[in-house]
C-alpha atoms as one frame of an Amber mdcrd trajectory, in Angstrom:
protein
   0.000   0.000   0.000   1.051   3.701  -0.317  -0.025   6.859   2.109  -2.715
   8.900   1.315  -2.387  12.713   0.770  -4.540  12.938   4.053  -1.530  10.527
   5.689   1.213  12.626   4.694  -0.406  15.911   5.523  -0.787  14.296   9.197
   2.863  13.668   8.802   3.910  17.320   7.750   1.538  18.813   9.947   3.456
  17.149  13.280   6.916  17.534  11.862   6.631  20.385  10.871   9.641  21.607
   7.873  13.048  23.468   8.455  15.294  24.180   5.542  17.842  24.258   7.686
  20.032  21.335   9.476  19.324  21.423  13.276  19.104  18.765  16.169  16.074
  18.616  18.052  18.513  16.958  20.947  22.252  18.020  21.542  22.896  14.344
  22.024  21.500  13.334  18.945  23.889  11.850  16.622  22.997  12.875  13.101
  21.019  16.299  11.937  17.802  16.758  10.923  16.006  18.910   8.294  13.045
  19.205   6.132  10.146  17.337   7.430  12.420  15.142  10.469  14.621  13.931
   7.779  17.182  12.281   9.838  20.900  10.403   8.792  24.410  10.786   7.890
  23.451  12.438   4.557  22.329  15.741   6.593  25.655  18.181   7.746  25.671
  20.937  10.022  24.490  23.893   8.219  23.050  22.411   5.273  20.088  24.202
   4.000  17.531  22.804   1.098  14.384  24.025  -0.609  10.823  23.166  -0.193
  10.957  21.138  -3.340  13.877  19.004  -1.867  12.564  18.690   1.582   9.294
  17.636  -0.450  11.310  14.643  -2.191  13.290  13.843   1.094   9.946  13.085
   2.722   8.280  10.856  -0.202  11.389   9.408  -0.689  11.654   8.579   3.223
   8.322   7.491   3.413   8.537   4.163   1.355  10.885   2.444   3.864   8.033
   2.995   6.630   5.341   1.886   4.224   7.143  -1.090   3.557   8.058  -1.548
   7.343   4.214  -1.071   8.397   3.130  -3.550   5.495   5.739  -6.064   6.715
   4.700  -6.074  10.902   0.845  -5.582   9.732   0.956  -8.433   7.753  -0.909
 -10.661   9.992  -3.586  -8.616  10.619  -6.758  -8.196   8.575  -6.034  -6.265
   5.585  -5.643  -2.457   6.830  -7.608  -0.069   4.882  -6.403   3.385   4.159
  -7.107   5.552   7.217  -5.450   2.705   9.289  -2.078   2.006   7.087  -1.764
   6.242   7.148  -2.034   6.288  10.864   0.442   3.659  11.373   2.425   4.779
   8.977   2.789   8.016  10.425   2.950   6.182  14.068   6.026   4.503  12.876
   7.781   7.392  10.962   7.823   8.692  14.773   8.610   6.097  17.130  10.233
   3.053  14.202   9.502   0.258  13.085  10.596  -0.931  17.360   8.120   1.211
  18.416   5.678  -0.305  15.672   6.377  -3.962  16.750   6.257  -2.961  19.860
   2.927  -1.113  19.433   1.656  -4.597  18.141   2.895  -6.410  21.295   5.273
  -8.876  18.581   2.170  -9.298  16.443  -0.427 -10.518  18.758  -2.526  -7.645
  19.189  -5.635  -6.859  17.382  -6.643  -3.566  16.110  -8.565  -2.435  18.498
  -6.127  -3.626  21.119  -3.241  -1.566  19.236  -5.598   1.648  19.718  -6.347
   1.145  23.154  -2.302   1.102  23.735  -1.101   4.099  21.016  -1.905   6.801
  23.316   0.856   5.820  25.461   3.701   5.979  23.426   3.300  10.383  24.050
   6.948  10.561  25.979  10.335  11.802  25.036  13.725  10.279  25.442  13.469
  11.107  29.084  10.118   9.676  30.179   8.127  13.156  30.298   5.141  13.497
  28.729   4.905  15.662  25.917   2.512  17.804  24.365   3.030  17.940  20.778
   3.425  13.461  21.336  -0.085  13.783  23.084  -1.844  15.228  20.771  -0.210
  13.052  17.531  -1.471  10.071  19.053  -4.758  11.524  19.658  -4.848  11.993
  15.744  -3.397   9.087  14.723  -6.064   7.263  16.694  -8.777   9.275  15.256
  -7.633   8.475  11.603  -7.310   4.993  12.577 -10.423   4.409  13.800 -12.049
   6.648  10.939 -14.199   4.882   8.942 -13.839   4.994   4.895 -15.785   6.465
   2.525 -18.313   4.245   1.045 -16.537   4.719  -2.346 -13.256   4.257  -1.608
 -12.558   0.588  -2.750 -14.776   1.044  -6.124 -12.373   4.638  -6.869  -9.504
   2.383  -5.878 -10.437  -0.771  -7.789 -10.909   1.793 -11.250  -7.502   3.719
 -10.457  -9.423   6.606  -9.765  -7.660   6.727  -6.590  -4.121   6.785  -8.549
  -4.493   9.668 -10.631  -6.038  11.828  -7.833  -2.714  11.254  -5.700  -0.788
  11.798  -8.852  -2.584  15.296  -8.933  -4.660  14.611 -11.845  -8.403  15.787
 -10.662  -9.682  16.884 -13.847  -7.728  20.477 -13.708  -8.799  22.724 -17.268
 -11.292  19.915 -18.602 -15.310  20.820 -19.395 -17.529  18.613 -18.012 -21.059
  18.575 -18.787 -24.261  17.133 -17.547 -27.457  16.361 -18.929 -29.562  16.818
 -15.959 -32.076  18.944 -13.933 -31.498  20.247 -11.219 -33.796  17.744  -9.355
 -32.387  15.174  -6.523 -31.798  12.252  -9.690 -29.781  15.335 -11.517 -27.978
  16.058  -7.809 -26.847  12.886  -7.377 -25.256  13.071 -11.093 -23.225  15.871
 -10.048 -22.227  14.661  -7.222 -20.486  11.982  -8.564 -18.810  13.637 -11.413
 -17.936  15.870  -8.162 -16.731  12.852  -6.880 -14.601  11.685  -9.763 -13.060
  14.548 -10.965 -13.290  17.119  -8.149 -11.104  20.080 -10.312 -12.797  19.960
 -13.096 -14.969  22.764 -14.776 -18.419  21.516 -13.877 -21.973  22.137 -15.316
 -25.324  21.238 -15.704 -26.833  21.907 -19.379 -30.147  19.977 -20.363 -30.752
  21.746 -23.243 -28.288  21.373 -26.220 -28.665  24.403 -28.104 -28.177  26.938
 -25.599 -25.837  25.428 -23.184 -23.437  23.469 -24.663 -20.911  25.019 -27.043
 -17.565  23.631 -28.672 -15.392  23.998 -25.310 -16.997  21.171 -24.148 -14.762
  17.818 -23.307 -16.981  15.300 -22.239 -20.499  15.080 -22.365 -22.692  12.611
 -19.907 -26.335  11.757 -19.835 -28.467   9.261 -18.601 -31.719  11.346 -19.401
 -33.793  10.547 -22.246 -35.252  11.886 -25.004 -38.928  12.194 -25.693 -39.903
  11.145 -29.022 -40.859  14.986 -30.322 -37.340  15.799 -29.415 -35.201  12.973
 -30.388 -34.353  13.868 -34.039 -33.205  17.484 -32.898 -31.223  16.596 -30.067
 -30.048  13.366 -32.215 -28.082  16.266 -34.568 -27.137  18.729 -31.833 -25.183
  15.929 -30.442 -23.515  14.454 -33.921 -22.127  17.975 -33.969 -20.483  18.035
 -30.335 -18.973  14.446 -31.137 -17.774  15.714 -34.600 -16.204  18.812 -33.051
 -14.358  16.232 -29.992 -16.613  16.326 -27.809 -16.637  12.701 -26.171 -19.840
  11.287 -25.544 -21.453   9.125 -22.896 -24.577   7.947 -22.075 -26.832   5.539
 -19.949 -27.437   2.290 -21.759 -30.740   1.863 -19.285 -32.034  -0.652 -17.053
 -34.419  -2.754 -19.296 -32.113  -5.748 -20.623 -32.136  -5.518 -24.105 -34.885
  -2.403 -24.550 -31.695  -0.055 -24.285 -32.371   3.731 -24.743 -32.634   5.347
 -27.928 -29.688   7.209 -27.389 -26.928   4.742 -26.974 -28.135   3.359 -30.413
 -26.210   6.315 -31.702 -22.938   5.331 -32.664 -20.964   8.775 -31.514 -21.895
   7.825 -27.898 -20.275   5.649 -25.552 -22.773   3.176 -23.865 -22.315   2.264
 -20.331 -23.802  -0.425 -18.263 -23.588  -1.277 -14.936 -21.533  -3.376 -12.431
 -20.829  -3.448  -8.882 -18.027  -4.433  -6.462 -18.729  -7.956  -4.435 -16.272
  -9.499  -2.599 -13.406  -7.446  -4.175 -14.500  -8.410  -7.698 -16.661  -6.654
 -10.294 -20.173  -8.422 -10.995 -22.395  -7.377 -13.860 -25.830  -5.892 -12.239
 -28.776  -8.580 -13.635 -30.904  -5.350 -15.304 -28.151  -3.590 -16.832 -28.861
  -3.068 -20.483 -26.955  -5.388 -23.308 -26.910  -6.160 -26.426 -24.752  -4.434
 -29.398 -25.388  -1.082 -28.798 -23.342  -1.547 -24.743 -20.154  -0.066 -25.458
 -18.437  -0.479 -21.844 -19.407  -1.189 -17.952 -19.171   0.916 -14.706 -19.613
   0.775 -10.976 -22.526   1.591  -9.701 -24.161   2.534  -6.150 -22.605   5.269
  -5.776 -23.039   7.131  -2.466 -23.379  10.867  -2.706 -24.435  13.771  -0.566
 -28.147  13.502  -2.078 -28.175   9.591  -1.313 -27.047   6.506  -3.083 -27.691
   6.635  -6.758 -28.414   2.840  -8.572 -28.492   1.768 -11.897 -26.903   2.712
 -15.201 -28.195   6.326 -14.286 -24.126   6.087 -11.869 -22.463   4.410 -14.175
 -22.183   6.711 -16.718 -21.073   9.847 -14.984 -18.423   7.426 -13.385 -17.179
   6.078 -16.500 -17.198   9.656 -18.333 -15.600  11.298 -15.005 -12.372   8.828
 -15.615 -12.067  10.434 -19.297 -12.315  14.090 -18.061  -9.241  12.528 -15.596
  -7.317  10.882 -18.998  -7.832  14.041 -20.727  -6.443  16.144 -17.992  -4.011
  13.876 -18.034  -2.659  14.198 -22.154  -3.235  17.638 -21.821  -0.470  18.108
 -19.256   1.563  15.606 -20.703   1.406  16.525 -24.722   0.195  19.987 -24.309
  -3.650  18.845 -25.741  -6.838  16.746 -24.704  -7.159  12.852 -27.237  -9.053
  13.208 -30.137 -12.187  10.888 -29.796 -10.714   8.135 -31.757  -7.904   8.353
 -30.051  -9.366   8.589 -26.527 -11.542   5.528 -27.341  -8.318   3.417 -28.282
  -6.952   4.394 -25.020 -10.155   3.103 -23.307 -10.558   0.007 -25.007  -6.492
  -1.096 -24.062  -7.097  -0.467 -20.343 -10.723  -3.101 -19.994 -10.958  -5.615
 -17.734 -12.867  -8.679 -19.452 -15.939  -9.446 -17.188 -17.263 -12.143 -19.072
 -15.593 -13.202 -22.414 -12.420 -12.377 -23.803 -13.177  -8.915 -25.916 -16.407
  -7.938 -26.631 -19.716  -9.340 -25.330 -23.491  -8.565 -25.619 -23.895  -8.407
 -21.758 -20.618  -6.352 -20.751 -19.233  -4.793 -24.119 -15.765  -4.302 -23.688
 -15.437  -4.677 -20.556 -14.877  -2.391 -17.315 -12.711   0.400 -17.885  -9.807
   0.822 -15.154  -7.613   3.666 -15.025  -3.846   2.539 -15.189  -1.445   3.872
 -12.805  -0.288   7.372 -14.655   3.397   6.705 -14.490   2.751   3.564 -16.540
   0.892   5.206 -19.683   2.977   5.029 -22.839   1.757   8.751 -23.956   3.464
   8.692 -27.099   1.307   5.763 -28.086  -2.095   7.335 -27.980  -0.780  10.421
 -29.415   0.108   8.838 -32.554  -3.161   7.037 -32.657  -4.601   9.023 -34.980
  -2.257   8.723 -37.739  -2.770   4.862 -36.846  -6.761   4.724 -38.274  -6.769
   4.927 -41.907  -9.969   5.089 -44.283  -9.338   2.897 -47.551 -12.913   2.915
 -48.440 -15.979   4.730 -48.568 -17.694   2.045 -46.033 -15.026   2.411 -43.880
 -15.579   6.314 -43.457 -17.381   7.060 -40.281 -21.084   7.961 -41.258 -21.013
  11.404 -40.007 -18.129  12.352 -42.744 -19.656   9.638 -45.623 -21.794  12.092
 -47.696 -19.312  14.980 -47.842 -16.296  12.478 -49.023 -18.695  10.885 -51.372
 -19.183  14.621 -52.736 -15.362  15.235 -52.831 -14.561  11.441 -54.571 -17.277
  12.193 -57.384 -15.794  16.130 -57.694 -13.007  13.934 -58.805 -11.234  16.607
 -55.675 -10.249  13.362 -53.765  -8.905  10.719 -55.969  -6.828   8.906 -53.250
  -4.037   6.388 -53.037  -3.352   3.509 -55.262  -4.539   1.530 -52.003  -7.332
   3.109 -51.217  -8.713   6.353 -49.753  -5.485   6.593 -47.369  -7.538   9.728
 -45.219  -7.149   9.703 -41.698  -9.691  11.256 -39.280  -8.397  14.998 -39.215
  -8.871  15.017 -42.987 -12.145  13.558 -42.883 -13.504  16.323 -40.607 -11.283
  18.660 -42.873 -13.402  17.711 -45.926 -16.618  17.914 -43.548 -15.576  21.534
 -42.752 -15.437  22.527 -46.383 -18.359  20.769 -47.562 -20.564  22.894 -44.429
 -18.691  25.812 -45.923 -20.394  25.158 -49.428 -16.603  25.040 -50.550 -17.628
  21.630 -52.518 -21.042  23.262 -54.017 -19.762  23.960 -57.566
């Protein structure tokens, strides 16, 4: 396991940070600086910068996480509060005063707790304040229970890329909803998943969604008088990047009329049992489910069910990808190439690849210091159109009109266009450039 931000700010909180050597004891044998970074490395009047006592404590931190994992070990498994009050216990007193804490692992947990406010001394037996009131918070993070969400934003990685620092900072993300409890509960959860990003609620298409937005979620539905206008407004978001995600529904195989539209991505819905994903029996399936989501979701309006959380979940972890490229290569994925990114980092629930009753599978966020950017950047050079079928519908009838212009004639393979020149020749057809 590794700390928690909320661990290490105990940590920094107690220590406190000086820039420059000192010894907190005349007697002590080494110096000390940054946040109680303590060894042979530190000399008498040494100074450092924020940024290097910063790195001195992460970089101190692993042996302790690794010592707390190790004596811990027989105990049931430790959830997060728990491992970041130990691990800040033992950054204090050692991985002695951990063992020792633990009574040479025979203690339970609530044995441990009933025993940490005691270790509050100094070298010379006297209670001390600044000890006293430590243990008091170490206790109280201990014993503080998790959020209800924790192991489902853990289990997607969601977790990862918040400690990383990637919360959705500079990304658009839009709702479908009311503003009534259901629509609540939908922010709350985008809230949840991507806590820095630029948040909104916009039901209606025309006059409150605009090109600046990044991803798109709904799990409201159209009414029949309404479907073939809002069917269009939204083939224009997706053409201009705008990612797309929807609600497949709760009916089995009477999915909603908008996930039959082939510019949104359709997500069903799972739950965590046991520490493994299990479909939900009424989540929609059939061709038209694209990929799956957790579900029961709690949020500060209540717990929201269905397909209704899984899609704000899912499209929350691409606002997180995207604000992840965009720091990294300067610019959010292109669709395509955000949907390639998705599809590499499933988690079969059923069969191997695709499946009528959990599409590609459940989408998990991998750990950010393992993504191959230069991969996904590339991918759209990677998706080449050779034929007219193979042309995404939304571009088909302006490339048609640019093949029999004799404007596009090709390659002696094929078509050879890639996506950017597809919505190039889109742009010019709109333009009445190819009206001759």
């Amino acid at each position: 396991m590794k700390i928690s931000e909320n661990g290490l700010n105990l940590i920094k909180n107690f220590e406190g940070c000086r820039l420059k050597a000192y010894k907190p004891v005349k007697a002590e044998t080494y110096w000390t600086i940054g946040y109680g970074h303590y060894g042979p490395d530190v000399k008498e009047g040494m100074t450092i910068t924020q940024e290097q006592a910063e790195k001195y404590l992460i970089d101190d931190i692993v042996g302790y996480e690794r010592v707390v994992e190790d004596i811990c070990s027989y105990l049931p498994k430790l959830t997060q509060n728990e491992f970041d009050a130990l691990v800040s216990f033992t950054y204090n007193c050692g991985g002695g005063g951990l063992l020792q804490l633990t009574k040479q692992k025979t203690r339970t947990k609530a044995q441990m707790m009933s025993h940490i406010e005691a270790y509050n001394k100094g070298a010379d037996g006297k209670v001390l304040a600044g000890l006293t009131k430590r243990r008091q918070a170490e206790k109280e993070l201990f014993l503080k229970p998790m959020d209800a969400n924790y192991d489902k934003l853990e289990y997607l990685g969601i977790n990862d890329f918040h400690r990383a620092g990637y919360k959705g900072k500079g990304i658009t993300f839009v709702s479908r909803e009311s503003l009534t409890s259901h629509g609540r509960m939908v922010y709350d959860i985008m809230k949840l998943v991507a806590p820095e990003s630029n948040l909104y609620y916009a039901k209606n298409y025309t006059k409150d969604v605009d090109k600046n937005t990044d991803v798109y979620t709904t799990s409201m539905f159209y009414s029949s008088d309404e479907y073939e206008h809002n069917k269009k407004k939204a083939k224009e978001l997706y053409d201009n990047d705008t990612f797309l995600v929807c609600a497949i529904g709760n009916e089995g195989e009477d999915t909603t009329e908008v996930s039959k539209d082939e510019w949104w991505a359709s997500i069903g819905a799972c739950t965590l049992q046991d520490g493994k994903p299990k479909r939900m029996y009424y989540s929609g399936i059939g061709d038209n489910l694209d990929f799956m989501s957790f579900t029961n979701i709690q949020t500060d309006n209540g717990i929201l069910t269905g397909t209704s959380a899984a899609a704000p979940m899912f499209a929350g972890m691409c606002v997180l990808v995207q604000c992840f490229f965009k720091e990294k290569i300067g610019r959010k994925l292109t669709n395509s190439e955000l949907l390639h990114f998705i599809k590499d980092n499933c988690q079969d629930l059923l069969d191997d690849g695709f499946d009528e009753l959990t599409g590609h599978g459940l989408f998990i966020l991998p750990k950010p210091e393992n993504i191959d950017v230069d991969k996904y950047e590339e991918d759209e050079e990677m998706v080449r159109y050779e034929t007219i079928e193979e042309v995404p519908e939304w571009g088909r009838a302006s490339v048609q009109k640019a093949i029999d212009l004799g404007i596009l004639k090709g390659t002696g393979n094929g078509l050879g266009l890639i996506e950017t020149e597809v919505k190039m020749i889109v742009w010019l057809d709109r333009c009445k450039c190819l009206d001759f």
